[in-house]
N, C-alpha and C positions, 0 to 999 in steps of 0.2 A: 453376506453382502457382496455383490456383482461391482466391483471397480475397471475402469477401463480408461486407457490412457490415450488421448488422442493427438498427436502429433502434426502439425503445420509448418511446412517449411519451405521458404519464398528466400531469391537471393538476400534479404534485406533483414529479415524478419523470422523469428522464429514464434510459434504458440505452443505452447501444450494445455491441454483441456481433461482435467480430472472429472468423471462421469462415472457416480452412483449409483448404481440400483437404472440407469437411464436417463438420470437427472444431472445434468452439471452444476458438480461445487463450487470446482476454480478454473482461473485462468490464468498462467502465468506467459506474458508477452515480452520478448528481448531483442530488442532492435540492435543492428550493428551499429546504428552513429551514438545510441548510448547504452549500452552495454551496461549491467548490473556489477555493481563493486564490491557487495558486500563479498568478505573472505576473503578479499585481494591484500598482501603485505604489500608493505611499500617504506622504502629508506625516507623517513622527515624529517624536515627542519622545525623547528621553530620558532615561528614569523615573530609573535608576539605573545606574551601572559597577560595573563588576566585576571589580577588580585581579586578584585571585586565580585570576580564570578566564580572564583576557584576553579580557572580553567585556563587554556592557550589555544594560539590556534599555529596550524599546523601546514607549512606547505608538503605537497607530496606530488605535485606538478599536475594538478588541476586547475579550472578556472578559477575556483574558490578556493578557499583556502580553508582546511578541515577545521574539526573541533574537537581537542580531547580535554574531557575534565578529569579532573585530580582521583577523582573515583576508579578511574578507568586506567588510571598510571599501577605497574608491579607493585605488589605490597612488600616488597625489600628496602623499600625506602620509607616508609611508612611503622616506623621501629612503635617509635614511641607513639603512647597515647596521647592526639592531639586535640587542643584544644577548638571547638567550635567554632575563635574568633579568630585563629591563628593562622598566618597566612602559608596554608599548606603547599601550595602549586608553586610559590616562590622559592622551597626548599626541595620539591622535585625535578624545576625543570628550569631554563634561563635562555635567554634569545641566543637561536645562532647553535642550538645544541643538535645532536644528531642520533635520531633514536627507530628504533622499526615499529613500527605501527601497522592493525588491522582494521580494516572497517568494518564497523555491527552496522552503520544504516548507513542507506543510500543517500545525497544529495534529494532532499526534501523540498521543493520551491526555492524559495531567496536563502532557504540555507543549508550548509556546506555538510559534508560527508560527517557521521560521527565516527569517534576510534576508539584503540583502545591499543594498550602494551600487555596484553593478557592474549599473547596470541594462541590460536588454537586451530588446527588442521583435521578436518572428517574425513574419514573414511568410510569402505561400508559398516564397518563393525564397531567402529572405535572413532572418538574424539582425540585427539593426541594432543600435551598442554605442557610445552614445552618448558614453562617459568616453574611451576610447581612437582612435587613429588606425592599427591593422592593418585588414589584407582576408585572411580566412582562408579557406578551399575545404575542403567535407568532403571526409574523408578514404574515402571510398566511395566517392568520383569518382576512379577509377584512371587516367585513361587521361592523360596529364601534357599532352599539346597541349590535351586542353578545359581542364583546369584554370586551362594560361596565358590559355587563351579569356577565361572565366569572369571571373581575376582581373585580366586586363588592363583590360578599358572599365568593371570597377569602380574602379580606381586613376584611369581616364581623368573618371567623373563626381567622383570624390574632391576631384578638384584646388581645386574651391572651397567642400569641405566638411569641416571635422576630426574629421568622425563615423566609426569604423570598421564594419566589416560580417564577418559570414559567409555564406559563401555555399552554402545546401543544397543536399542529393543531389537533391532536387525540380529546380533549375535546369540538371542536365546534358541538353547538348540543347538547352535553349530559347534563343530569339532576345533579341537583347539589350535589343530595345525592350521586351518582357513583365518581365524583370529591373530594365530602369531605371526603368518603372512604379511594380513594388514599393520601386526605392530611394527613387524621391521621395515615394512615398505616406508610408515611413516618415520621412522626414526632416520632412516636414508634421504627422506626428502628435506625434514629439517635440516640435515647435515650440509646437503645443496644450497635451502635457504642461508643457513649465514653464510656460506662460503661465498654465492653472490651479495648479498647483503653486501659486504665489503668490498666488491669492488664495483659494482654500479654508482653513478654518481646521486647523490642527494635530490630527494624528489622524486625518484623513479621510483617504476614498481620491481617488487624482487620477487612476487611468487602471484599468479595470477587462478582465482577458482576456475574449475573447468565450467564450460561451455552448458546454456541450459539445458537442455536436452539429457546428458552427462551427469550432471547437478541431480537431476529429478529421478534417474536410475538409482544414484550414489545415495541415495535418502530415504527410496522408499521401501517398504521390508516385502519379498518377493509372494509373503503369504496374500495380501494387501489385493497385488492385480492380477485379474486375468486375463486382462490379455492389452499387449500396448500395438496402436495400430499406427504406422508412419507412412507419409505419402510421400516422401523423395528417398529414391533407391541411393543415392551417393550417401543420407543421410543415416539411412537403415543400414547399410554396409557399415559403415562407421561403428553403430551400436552395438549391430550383431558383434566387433570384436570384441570392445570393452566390455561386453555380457561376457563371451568366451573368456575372456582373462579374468574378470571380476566377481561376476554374478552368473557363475553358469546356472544358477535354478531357477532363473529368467529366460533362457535360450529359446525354452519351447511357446512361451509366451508372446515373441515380436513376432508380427505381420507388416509385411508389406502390403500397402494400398495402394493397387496402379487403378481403382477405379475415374470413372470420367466425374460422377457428381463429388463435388470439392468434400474434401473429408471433414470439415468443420458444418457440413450440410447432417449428417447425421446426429439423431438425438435434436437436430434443430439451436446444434451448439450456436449458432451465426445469430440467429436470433433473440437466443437468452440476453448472448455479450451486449445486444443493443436493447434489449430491455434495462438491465444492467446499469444502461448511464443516465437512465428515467428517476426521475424522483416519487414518482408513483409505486406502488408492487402491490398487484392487485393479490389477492386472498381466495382461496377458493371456493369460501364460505359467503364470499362477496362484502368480506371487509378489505381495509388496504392498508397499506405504509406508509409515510410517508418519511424518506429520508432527505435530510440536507447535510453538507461536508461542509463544514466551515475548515479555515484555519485552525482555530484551538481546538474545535471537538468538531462529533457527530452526535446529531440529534435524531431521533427513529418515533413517530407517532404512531401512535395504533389506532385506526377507528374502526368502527364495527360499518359503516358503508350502508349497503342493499342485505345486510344479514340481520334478519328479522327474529331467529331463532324459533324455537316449539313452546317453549313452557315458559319461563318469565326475561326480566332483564336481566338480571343477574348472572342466568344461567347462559343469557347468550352474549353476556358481557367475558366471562369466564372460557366460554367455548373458544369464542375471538382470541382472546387472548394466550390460551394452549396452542393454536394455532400458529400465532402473530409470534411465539417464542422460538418452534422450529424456523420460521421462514426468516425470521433474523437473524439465526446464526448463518444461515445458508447464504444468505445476502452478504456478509460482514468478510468472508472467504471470497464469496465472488468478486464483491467488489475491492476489495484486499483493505478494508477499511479497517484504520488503525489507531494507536491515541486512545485521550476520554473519550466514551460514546454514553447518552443519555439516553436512555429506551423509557418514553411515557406510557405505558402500556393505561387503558381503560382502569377507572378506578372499580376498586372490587370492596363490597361487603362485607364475606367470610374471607376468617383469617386462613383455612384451609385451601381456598382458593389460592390466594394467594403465594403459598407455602407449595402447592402441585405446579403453577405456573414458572416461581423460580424453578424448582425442581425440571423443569420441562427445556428450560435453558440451559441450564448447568448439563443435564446429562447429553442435550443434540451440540454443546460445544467442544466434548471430550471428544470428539472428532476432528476436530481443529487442530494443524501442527504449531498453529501460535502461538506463543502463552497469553493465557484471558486471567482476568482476576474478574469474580463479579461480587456484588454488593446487596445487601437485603433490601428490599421495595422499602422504601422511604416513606413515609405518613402522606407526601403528595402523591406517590404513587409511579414514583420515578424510579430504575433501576440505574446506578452506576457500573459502568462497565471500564475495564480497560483492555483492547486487546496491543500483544507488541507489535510494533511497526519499525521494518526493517527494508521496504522497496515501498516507491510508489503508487497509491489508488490507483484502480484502473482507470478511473476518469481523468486523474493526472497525465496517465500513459497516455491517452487516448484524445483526451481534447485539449482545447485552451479556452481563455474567459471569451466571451462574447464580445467582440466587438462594436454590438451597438448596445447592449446594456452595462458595458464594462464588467461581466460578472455577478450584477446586484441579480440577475434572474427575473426581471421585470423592465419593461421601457415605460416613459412618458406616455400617458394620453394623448392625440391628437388636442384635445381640449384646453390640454395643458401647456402644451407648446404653443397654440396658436396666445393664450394669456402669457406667456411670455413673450414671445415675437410682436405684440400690442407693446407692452413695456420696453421692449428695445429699439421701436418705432418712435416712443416717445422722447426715449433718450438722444434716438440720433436727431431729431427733429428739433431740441431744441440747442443741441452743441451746433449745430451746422447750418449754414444759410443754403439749402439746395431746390433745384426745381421742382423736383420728385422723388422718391422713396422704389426699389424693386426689390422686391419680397422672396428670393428664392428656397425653397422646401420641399416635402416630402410629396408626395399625391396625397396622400393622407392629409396632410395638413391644409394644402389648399383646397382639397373637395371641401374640406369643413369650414375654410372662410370663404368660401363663395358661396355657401350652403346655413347650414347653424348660425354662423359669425355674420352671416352678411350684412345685417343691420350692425352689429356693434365695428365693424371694417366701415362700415358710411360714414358714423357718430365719428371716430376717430379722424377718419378723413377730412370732415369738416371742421374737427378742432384742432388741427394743425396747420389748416389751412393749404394743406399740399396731396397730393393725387398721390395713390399707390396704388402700383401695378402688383401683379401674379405673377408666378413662371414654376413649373414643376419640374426641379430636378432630377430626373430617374436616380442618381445615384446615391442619392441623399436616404440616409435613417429616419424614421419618424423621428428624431432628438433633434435632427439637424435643421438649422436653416440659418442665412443670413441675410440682413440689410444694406444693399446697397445703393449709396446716393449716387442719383445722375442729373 
């Protein structure tokens, strides 16, 4: 598989665009006014607990005020086996306490950063985990002799250090000197963290993750890309060092782009991202998607569209749906959608069908660096999904609710408004002794009362007994309009 990394960078704004085979998966966007936090420590207070919820919340000198729940407090406090009803978070934590904290997710809408005292530091090879003393090997490193490799002369540097580690998919392979590198790097950097930890004041942060761009080298395994292209030379210079220090078997892989057509024009990246924020996603077979993000979940319909199929229904209910299984996971990365997600796929027949379709999802999302749980097709024909969510949907990143629908993704009728604007004609007409009534609205809505409405605008007028005038407001939403007496 042809992976290829694509780099965007504007004073403001950073992109990068992971590209498949030619096709873009992801897109990860990092604006300087809000800057991603996951991985960031930070010296917190504790505002307030939260019996009720087995949680507190947490200042760490943002707008909100974070949230850690008792799950996510060191298991040193957590001796004994506690009881269910037992108020746990009141015997871990107390107002006014001061403790270092990491963020697993980013500020989410109306709510605050999640945390966690389980802090843990990446590097390229290694996870470093400072509270505990295991050595753990991903689990994508199959082959059980490197693994004893791996975790062996990590247990061997261990010996005079009680910090645990994990060991990434990045390190299968590599020589132990480039490994023990990273461990002592990181053991020198925790030694920085708490030495400022103590003296920054409460609230602040003590240890900030590196820069996106930095992030997306530091994670991904060098076998992975061939090739990363970057269009700002100050930005390329930058990399090219951290490659030299970090990851020289990346070196021969960065390119500079000083071309003229914008580097997000290639592959037709530019286009996908705003397909992307469509609720639509057409199929090639000429069935389609349809996705909605609510708050609690995402929902994913699948219908078969302009796809007629060869042989019967089934078979092209079936075809649809193999189909509609890769293009979901590909969507769910793209659009960085996270949480429950509900996928209705077309109802199926055979049980075989249905059995290759999961199968069809499960295998196109072990591609995915998120963690997904999925669930067997339900009797209604519904799959439950959960993928993790730790940054904002792209559409979060990218827009805000609508203004004239508030978000619902639909406005009023003309038809409907003008039946409303009759009923508040009625009301102001009989609270108030006035000359006459003037009607200001949308074009839309007056073309339809001088037009459709005109006879039920007479009938009214006559049974009130008072004249009303027109007026079209250019600036007015079809929702809008008011009566005013003159």
């Amino acid at each position: 598989m042809s992976i290829e990394l694509l780099v965007n960078v504007t004073p403001r704004e950073t992109r990068v665009a992971i590209v498949e085979n030619g096709v873009l998966q992801e897109v990860i966007i990092e604006r300087a006014r809000r800057r991603g936090l996951v991985g960031n420590i930070y010296k917190g207070v504790v505002s307030r607990v939260l019996p009720g919820m087995q949680a507190a919340f947490i200042d760490i000198g943002l707008d909100r005020a974070a949230f850690l729940h008792a799950s996510d407090v060191i298991a040193e406090k957590k001796t004994t086996q506690s009881d269910p009803g037992e108020d746990l978070i009141s015997r871990l934590l107390h107002e006014g306490q001061r403790l270092l904290v990491q963020v697993i997710k980013d500020p989410l809408g109306t709510k605050g950063a999640r945390l966690t005292t389980h802090i843990t530091i990446p590097s390229r090879y290694l996870v470093f985990m400072p509270d505990t003393k295991n050595v753990g090997v991903s689990q994508r490193i199959e082959e059980e002799k490197e693994r004893e490799r791996l975790r062996q002369f990590i247990l061997e540097a261990e010996e005079d250090s009680p910090h645990g580690v994990i060991i990434r998919t990045a390190a299968e392979g590599v020589d132990e000197e480039a490994i023990l590198s990273d461990y002592f790097f990181l053991n020198r950097l925790w030694t920085s963290v708490r030495k400022r930890s103590g003296e920054v004041k409460p609230g602040s942060a003590v240890h900030e993750d590196l820069p996106l761009v930095l992030r997306v080298l530091r994670d991904i395994t060098d076998q992975e890309v061939d090739k990363m292209r970057i269009d700002s030379r100050e930005t390329y210079e930058r990399i090219e060092k951290f490659v030299s220090q970090f990851t020289p078997e990346l070196k021969g892989k960065l390119e500079y782009y000083p071309g003229e057509r914008p580097i997000f024009d290639i592959y037709s990246t530019e286009d996908e991202i705003q397909k992307a924020l469509e609720k639509k996603v057409q199929l090639k077979s000429g069935g389609y998607l349809i996705i909605d993000q609510t708050e609690a979940m995402t929902t994913i319909d699948v219908n078969t569209g302009g796809y007629v199929g060869h042989r019967n229904l089934e078979e092209t209910i079936y075809k649809t749906n193999l189909e509609a299984a890769q293009a979901i996971v590909r969507q769910l990365r793209l659009r960085n959608l996270g949480g429950m997600i509900i996928i209705d796929f077309i109802d199926m027949q055979v049980e075989e069908h249905k059995r290759q379709v999961l199968r069809a999802l499960e295998k196109s999302i072990e591609r995915d660096h998120a963690k997904c749980q999925i669930s067997e097709i339900s009797r209604l024909g519904l799959v439950q999904m959960t993928r993790k969510r730790t940054r904002e949907s792209l559409e979060h990143i990218l827009c805000e609710a609508c203004p004239t629908c508030g978000g619902r993704a639909s406005v009023k009728t003309a038809e409907t408004v003008c039946y409303e604007l009759f009923r508040e004609i009625m009301r102001e007409a009989r609270q108030f002794d006035t000359g006459q009534l003037l009607v200001l609205a949308s074009q839309e809505v007056i073309d339809m009362l001088l037009d459709e409405e005109s006879t039920s605008l007479a009938e009214l007028e006559d049974f009130i007994q008072k004249p009303i005038r027109l007026q079209v407001e250019s600036l007015y939403t079809q929702e809008q309009f008011d009566v005013v007496l003159t």
